[in-house]
PDB file of the backbone (N, CA, C, O) and the ligand in Angstrom, with CONECT records:
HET     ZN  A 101       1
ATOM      1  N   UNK A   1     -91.425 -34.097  72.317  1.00  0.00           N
ATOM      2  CA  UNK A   1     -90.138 -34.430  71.701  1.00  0.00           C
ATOM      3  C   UNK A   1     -89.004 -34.210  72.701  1.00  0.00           C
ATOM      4  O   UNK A   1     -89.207 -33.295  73.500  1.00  0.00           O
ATOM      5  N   UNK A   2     -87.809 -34.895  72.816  1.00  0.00           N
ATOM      6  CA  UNK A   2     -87.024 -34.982  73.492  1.00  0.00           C
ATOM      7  C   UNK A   2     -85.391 -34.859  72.887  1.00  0.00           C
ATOM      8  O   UNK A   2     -85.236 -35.642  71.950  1.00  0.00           O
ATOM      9  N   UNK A   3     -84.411 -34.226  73.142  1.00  0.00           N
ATOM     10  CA  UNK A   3     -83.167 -34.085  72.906  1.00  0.00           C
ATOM     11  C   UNK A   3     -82.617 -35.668  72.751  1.00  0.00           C
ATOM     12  O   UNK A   3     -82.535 -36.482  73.670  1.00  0.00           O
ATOM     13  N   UNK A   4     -82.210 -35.913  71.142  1.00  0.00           N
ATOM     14  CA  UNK A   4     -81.005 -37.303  70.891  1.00  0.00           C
ATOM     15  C   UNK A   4     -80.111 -37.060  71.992  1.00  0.00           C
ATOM     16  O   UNK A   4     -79.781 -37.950  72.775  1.00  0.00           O
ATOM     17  N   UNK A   5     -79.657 -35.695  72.075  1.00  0.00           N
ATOM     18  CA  UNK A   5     -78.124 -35.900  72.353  1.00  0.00           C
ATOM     19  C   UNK A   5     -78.165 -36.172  74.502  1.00  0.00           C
ATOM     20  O   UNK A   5     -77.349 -36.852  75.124  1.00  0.00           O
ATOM     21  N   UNK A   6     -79.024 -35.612  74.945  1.00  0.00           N
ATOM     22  CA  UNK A   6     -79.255 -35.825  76.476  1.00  0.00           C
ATOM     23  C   UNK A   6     -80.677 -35.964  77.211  1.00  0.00           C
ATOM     24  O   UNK A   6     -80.956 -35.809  78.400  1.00  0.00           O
ATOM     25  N   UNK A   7     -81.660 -36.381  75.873  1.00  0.00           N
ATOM     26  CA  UNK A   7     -83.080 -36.620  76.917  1.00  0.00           C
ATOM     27  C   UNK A   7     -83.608 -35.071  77.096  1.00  0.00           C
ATOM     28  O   UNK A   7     -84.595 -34.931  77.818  1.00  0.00           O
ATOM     29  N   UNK A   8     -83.067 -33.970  76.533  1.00  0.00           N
ATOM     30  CA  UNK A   8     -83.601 -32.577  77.620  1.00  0.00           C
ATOM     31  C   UNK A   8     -84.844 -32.206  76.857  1.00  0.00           C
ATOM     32  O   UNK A   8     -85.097 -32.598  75.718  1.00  0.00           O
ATOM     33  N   UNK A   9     -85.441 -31.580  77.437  1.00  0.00           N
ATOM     34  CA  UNK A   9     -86.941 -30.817  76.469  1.00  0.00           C
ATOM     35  C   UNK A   9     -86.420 -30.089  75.540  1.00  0.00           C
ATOM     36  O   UNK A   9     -85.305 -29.569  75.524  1.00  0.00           O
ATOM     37  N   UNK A  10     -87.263 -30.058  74.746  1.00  0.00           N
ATOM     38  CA  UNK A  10     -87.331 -29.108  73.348  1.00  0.00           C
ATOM     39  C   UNK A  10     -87.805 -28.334  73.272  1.00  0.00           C
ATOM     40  O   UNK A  10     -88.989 -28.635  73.117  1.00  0.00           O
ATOM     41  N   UNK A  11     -87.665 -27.273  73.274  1.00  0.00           N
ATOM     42  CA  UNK A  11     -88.804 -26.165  73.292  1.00  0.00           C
ATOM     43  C   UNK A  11     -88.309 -24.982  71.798  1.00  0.00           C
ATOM     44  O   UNK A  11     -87.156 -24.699  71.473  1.00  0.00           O
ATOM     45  N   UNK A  12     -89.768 -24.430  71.048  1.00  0.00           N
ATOM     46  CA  UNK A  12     -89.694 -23.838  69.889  1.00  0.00           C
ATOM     47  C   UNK A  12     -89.079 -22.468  70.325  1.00  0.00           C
ATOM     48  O   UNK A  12     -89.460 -21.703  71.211  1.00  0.00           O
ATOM     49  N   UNK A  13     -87.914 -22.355  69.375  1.00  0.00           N
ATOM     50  CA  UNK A  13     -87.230 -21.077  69.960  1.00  0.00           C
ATOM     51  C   UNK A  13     -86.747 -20.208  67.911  1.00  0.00           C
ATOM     52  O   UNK A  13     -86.663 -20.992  66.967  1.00  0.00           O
ATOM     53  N   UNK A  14     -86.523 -18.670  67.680  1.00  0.00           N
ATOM     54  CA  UNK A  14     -86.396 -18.395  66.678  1.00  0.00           C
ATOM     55  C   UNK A  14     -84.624 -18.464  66.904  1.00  0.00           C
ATOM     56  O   UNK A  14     -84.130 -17.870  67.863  1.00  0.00           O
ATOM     57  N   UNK A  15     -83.990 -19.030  66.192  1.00  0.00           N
ATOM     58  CA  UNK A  15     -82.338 -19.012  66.207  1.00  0.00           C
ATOM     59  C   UNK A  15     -81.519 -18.671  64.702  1.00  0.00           C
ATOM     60  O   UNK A  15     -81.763 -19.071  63.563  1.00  0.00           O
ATOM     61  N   UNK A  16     -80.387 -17.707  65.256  1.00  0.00           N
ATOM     62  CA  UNK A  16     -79.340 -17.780  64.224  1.00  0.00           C
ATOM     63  C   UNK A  16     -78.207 -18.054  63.883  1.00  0.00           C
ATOM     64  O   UNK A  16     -77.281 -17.822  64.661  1.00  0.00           O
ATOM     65  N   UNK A  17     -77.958 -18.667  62.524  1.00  0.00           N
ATOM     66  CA  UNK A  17     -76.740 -18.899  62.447  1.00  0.00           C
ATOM     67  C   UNK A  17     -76.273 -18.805  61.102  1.00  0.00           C
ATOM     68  O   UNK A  17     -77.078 -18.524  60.213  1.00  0.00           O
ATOM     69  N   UNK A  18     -74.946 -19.027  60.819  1.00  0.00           N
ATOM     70  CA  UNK A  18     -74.510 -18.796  59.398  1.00  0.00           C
ATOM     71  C   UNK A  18     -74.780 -19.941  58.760  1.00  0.00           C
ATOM     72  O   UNK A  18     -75.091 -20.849  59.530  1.00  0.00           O
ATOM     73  N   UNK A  19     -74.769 -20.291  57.318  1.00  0.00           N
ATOM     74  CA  UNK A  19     -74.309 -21.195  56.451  1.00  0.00           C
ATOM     75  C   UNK A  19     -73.681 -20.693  55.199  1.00  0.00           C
ATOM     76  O   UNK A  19     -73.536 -19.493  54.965  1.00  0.00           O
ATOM     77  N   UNK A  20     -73.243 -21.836  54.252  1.00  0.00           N
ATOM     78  CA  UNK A  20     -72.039 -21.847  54.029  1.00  0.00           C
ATOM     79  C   UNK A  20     -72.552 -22.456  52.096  1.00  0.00           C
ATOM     80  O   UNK A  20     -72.767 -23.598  51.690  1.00  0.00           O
ATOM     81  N   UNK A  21     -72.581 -21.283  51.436  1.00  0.00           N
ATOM     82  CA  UNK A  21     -73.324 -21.755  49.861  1.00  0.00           C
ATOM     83  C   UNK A  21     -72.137 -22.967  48.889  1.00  0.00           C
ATOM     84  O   UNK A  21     -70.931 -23.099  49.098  1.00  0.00           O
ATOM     85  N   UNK A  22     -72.872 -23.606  47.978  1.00  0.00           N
ATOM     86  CA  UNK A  22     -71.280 -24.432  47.368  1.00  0.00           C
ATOM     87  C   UNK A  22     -70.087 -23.278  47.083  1.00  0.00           C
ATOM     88  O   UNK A  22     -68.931 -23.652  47.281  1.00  0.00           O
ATOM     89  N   UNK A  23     -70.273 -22.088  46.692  1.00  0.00           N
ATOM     90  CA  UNK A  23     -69.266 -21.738  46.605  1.00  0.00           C
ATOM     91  C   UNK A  23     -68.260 -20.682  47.644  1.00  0.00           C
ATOM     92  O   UNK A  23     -67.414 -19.815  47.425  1.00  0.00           O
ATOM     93  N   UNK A  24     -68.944 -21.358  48.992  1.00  0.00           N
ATOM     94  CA  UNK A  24     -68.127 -21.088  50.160  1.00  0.00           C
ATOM     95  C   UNK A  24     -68.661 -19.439  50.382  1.00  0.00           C
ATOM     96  O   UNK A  24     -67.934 -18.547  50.818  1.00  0.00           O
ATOM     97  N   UNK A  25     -70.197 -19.260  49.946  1.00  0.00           N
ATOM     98  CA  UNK A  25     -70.221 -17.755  50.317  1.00  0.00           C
ATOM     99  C   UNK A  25     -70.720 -18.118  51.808  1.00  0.00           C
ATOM    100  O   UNK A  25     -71.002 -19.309  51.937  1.00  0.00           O
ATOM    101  N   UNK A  26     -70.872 -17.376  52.875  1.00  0.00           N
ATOM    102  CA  UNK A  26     -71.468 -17.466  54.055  1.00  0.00           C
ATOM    103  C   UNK A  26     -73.167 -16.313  54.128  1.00  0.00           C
ATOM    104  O   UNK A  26     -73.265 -15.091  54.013  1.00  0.00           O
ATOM    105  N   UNK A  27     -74.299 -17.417  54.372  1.00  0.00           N
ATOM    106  CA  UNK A  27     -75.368 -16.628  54.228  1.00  0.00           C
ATOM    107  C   UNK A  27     -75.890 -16.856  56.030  1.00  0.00           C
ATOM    108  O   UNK A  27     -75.701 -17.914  56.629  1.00  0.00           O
ATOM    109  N   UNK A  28     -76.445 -15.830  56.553  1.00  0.00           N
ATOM    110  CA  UNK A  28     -76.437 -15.650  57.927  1.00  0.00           C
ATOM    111  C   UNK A  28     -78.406 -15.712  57.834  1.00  0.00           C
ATOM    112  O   UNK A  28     -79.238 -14.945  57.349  1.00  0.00           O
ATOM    113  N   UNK A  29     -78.493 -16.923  58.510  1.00  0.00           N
ATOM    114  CA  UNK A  29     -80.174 -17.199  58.565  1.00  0.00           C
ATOM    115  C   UNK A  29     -80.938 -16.229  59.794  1.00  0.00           C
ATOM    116  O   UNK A  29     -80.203 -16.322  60.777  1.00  0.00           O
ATOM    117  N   UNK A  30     -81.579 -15.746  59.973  1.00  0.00           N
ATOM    118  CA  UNK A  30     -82.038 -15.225  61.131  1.00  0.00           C
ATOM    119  C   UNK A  30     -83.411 -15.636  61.484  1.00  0.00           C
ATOM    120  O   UNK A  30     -84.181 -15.858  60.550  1.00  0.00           O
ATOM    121  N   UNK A  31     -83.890 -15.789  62.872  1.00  0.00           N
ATOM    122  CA  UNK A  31     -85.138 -16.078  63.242  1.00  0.00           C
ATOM    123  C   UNK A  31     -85.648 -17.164  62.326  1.00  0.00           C
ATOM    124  O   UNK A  31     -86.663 -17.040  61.640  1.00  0.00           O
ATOM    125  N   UNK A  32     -84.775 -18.382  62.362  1.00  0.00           N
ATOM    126  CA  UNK A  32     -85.127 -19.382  61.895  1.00  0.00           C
ATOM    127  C   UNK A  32     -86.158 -20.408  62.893  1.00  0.00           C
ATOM    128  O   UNK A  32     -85.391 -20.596  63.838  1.00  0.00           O
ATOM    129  N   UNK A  33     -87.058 -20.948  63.135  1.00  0.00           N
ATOM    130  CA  UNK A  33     -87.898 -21.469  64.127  1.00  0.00           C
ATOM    131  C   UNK A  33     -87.244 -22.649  63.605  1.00  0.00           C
ATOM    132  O   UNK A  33     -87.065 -23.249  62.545  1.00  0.00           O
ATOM    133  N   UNK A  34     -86.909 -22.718  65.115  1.00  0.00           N
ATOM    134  CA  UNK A  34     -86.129 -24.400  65.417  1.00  0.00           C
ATOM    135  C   UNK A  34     -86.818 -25.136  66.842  1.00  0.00           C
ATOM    136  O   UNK A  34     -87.486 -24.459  67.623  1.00  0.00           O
ATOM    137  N   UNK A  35     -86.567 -26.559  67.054  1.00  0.00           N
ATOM    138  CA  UNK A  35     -86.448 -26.636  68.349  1.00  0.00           C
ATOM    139  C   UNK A  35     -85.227 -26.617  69.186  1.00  0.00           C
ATOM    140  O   UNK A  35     -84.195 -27.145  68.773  1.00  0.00           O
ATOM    141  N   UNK A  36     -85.275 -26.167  70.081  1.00  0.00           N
ATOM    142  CA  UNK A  36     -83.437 -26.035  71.037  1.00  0.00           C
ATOM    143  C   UNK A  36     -83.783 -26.942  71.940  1.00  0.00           C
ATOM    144  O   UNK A  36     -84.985 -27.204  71.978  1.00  0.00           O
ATOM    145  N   UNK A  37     -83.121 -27.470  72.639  1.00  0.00           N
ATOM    146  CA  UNK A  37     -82.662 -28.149  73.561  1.00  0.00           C
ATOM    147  C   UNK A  37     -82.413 -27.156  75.040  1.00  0.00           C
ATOM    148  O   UNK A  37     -81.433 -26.440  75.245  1.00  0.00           O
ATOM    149  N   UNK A  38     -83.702 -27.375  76.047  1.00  0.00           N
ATOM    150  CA  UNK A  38     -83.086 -26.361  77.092  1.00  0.00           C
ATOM    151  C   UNK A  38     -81.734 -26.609  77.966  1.00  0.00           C
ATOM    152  O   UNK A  38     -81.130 -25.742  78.597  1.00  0.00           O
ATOM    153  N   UNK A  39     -81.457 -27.739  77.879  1.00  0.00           N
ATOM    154  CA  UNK A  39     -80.246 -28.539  78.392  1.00  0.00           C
ATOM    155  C   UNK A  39     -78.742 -28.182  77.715  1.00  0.00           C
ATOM    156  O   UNK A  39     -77.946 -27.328  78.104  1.00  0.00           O
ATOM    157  N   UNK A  40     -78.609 -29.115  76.575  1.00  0.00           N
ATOM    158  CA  UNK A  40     -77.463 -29.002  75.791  1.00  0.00           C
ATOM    159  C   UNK A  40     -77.577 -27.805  74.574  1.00  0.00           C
ATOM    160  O   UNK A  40     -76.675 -27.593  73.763  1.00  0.00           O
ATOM    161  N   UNK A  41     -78.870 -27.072  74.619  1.00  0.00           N
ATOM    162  CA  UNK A  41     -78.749 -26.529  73.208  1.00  0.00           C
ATOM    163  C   UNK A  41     -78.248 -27.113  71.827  1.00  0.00           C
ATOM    164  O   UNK A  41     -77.629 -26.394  71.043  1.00  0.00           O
ATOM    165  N   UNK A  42     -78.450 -28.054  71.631  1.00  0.00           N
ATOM    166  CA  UNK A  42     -78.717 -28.824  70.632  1.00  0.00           C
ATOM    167  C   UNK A  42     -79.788 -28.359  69.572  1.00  0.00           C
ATOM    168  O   UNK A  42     -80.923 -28.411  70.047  1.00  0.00           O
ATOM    169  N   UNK A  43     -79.737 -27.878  68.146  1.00  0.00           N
ATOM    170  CA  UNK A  43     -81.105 -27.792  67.382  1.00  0.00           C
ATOM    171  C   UNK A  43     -81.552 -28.447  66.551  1.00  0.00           C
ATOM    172  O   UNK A  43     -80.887 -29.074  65.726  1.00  0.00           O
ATOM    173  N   UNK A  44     -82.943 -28.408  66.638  1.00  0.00           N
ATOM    174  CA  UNK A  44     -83.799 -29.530  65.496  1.00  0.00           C
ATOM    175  C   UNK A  44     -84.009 -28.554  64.702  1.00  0.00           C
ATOM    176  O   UNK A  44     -84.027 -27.416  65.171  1.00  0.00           O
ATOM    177  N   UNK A  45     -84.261 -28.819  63.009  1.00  0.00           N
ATOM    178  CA  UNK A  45     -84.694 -28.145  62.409  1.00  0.00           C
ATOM    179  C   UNK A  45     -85.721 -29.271  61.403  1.00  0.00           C
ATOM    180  O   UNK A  45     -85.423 -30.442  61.169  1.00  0.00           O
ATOM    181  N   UNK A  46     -86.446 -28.856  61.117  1.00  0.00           N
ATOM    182  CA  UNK A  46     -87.718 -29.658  60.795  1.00  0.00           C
ATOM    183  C   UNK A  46     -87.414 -30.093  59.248  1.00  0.00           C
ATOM    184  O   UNK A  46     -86.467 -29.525  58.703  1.00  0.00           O
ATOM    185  N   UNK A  47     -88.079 -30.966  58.580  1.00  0.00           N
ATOM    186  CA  UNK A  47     -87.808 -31.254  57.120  1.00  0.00           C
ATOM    187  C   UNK A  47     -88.131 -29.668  56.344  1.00  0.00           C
ATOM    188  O   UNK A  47     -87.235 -28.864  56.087  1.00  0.00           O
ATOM    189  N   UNK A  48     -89.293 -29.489  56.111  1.00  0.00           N
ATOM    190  CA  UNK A  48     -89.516 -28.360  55.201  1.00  0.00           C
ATOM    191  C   UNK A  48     -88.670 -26.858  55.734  1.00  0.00           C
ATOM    192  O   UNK A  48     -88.419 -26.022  54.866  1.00  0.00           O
ATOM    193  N   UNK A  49     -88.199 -26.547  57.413  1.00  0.00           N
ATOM    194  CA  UNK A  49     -86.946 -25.488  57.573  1.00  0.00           C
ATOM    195  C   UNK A  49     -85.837 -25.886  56.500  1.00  0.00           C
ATOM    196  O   UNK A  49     -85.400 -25.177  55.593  1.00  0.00           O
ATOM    197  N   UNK A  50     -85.480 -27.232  56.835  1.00  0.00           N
ATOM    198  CA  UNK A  50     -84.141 -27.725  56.117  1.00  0.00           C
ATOM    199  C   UNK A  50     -83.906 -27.825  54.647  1.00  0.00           C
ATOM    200  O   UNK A  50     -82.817 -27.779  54.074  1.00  0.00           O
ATOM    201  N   UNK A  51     -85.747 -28.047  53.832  1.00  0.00           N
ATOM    202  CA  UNK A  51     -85.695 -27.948  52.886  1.00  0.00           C
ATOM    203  C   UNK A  51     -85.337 -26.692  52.226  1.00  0.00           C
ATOM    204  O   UNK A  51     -84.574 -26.664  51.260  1.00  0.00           O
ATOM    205  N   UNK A  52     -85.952 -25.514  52.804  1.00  0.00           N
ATOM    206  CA  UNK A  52     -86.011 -24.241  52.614  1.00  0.00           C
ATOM    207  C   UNK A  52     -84.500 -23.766  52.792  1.00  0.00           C
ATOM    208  O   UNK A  52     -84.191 -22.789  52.110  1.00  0.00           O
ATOM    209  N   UNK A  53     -83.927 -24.084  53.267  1.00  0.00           N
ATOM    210  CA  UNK A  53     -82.247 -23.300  53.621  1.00  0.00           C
ATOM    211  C   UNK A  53     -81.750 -24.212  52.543  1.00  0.00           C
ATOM    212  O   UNK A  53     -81.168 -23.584  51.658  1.00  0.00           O
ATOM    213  N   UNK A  54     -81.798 -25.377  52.370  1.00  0.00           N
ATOM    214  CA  UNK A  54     -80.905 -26.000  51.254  1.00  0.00           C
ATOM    215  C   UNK A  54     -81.534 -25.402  49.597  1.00  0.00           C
ATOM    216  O   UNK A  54     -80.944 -25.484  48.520  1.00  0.00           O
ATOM    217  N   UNK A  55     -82.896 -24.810  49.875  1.00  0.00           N
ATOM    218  CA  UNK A  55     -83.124 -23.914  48.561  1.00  0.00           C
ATOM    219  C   UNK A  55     -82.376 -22.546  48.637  1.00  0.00           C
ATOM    220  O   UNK A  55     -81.630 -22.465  47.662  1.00  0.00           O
ATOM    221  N   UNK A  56     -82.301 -21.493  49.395  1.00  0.00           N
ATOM    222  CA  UNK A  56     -81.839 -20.933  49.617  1.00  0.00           C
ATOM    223  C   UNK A  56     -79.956 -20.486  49.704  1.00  0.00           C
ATOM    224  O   UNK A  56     -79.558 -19.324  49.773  1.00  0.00           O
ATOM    225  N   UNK A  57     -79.087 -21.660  49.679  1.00  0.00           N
ATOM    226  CA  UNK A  57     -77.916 -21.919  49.795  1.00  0.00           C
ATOM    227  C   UNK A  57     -77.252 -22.122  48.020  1.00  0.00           C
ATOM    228  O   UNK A  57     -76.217 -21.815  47.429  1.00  0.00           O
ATOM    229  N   UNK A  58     -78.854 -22.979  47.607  1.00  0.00           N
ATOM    230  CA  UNK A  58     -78.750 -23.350  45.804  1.00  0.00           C
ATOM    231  C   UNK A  58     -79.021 -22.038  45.285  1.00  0.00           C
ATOM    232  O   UNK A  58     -78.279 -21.478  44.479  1.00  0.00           O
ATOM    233  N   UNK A  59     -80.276 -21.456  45.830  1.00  0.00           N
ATOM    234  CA  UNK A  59     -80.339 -20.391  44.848  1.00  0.00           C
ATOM    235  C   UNK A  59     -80.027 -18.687  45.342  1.00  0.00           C
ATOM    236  O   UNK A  59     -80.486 -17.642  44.879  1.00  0.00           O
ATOM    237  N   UNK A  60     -79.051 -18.932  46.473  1.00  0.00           N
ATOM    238  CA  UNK A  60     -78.057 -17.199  46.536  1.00  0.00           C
ATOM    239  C   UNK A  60     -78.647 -16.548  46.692  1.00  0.00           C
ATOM    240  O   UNK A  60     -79.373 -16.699  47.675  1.00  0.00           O
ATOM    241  N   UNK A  61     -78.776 -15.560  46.022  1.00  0.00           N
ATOM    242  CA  UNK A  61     -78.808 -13.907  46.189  1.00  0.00           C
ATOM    243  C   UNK A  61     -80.567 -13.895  45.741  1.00  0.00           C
ATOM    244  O   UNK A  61     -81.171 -12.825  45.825  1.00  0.00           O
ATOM    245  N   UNK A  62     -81.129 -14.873  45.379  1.00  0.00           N
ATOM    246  CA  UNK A  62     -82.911 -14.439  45.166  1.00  0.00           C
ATOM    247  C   UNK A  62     -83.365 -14.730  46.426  1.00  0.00           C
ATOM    248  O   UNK A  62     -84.492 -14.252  46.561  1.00  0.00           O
ATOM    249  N   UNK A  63     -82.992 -15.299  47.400  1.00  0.00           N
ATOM    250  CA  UNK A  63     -83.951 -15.017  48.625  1.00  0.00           C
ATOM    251  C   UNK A  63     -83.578 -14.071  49.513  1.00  0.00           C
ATOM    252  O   UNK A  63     -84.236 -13.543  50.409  1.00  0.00           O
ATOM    253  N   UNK A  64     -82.065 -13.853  49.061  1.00  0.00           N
ATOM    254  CA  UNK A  64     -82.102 -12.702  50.483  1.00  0.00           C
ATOM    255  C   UNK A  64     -82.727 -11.555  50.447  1.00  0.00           C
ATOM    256  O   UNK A  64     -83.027 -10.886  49.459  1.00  0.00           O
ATOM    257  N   UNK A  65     -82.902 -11.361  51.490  1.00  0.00           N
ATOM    258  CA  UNK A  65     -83.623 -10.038  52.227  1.00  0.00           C
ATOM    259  C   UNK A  65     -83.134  -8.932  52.842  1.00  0.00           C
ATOM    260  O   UNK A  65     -83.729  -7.858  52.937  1.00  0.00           O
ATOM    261  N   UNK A  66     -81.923  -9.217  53.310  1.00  0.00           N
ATOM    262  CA  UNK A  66     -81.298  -8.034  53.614  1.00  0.00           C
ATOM    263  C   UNK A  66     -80.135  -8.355  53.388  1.00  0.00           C
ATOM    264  O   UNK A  66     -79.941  -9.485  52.942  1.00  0.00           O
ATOM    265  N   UNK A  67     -78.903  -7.384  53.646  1.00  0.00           N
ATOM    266  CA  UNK A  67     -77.666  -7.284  53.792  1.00  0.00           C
ATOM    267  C   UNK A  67     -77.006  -6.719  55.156  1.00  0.00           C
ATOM    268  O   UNK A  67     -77.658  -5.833  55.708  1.00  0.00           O
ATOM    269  N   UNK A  68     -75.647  -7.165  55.845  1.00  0.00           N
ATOM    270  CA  UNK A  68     -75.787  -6.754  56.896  1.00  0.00           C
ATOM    271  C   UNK A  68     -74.144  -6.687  56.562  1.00  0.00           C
ATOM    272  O   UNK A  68     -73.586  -7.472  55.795  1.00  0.00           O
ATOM    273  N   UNK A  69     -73.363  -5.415  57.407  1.00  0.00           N
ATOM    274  CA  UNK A  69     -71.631  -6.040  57.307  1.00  0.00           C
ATOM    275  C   UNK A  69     -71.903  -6.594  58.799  1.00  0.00           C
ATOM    276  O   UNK A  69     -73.017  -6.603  59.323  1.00  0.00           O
ATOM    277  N   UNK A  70     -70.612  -7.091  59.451  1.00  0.00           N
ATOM    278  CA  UNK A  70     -71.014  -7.906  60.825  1.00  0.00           C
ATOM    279  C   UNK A  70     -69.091  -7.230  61.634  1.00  0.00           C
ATOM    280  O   UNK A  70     -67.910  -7.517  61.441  1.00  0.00           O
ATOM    281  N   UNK A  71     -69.415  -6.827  62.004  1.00  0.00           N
ATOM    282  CA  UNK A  71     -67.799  -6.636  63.128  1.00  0.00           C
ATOM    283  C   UNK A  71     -67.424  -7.906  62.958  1.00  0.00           C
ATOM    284  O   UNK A  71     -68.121  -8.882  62.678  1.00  0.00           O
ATOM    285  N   UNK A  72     -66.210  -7.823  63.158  1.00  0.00           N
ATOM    286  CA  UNK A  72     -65.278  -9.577  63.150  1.00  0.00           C
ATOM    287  C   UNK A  72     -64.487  -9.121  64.366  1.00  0.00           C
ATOM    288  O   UNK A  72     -64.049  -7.979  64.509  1.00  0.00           O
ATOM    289  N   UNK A  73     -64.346 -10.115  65.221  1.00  0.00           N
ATOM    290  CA  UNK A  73     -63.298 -10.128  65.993  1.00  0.00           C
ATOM    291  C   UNK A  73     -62.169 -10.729  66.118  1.00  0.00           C
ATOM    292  O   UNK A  73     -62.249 -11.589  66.996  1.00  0.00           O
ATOM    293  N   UNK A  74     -60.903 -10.656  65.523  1.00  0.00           N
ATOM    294  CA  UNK A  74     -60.181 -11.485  65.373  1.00  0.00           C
ATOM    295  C   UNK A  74     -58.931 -12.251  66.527  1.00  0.00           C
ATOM    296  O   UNK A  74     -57.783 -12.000  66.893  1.00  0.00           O
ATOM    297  N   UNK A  75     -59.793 -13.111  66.742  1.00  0.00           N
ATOM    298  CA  UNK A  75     -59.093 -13.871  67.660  1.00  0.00           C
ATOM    299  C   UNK A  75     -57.960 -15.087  67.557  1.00  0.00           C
ATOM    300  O   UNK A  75     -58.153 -16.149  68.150  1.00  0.00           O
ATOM    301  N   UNK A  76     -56.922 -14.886  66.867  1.00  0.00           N
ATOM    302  CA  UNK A  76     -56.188 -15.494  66.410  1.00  0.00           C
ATOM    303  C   UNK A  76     -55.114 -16.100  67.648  1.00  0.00           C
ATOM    304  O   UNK A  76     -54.976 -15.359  68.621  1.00  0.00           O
ATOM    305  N   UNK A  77     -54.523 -17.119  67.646  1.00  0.00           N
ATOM    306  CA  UNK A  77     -53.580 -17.197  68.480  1.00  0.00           C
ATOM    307  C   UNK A  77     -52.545 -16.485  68.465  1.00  0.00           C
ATOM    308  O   UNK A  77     -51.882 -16.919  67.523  1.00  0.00           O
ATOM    309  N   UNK A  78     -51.969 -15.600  68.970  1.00  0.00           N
ATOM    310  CA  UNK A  78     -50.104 -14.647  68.772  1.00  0.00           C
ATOM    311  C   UNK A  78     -48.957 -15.774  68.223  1.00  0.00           C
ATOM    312  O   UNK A  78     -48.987 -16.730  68.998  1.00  0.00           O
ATOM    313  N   UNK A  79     -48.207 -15.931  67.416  1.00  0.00           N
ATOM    314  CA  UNK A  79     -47.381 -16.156  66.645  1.00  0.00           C
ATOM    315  C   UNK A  79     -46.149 -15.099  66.622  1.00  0.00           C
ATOM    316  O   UNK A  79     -46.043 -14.183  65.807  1.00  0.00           O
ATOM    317  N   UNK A  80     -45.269 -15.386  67.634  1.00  0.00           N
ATOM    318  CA  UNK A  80     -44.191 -14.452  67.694  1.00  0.00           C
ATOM    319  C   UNK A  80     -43.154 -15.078  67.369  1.00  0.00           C
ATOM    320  O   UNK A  80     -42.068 -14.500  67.338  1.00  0.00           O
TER     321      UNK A  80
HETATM  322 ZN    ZN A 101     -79.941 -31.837  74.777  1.00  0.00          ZN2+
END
């Protein structure tokens, strides 16, 4: 398999990131097996990953597994 976005290899990597439930809660996926892109980092996520997070987003708080708080860094532009 090959990268849409630049031709680069794909290789199976575990990745994280947030998403975002209908009612705008943010659920943070971890060690999701994707393919990345060694080039652009670009990710594939397969039908049944994608199926599984769009169950997960519908049904909230029954799949999670843990809880985490997360530091924020707030990087706002200065407004003086
Ligand atoms: Zn790429």
């Amino acid at each position: 398999m090959r990268c849409f976005e630049c031709g680069g290899d794909i290789v199976e990597k575990d990745v994280s990131f947030v998403m975002y439930t209908k009612d705008k809660k943010p659920i943070f996926f971890e060690d999701v097996c994707a393919g990345v892109c060694v080039q652009c980092g670009e990710k594939y996520l397969d039908g049944h990953t994608l199926e599984r997070i769009g169950n997960i987003l519908e049904e909230g708080d029954r799949e999670i597994t843990k809880r985490v708080s997360v530091p924020v860094a707030s990087m706002a532009c200065a407004h003086h």
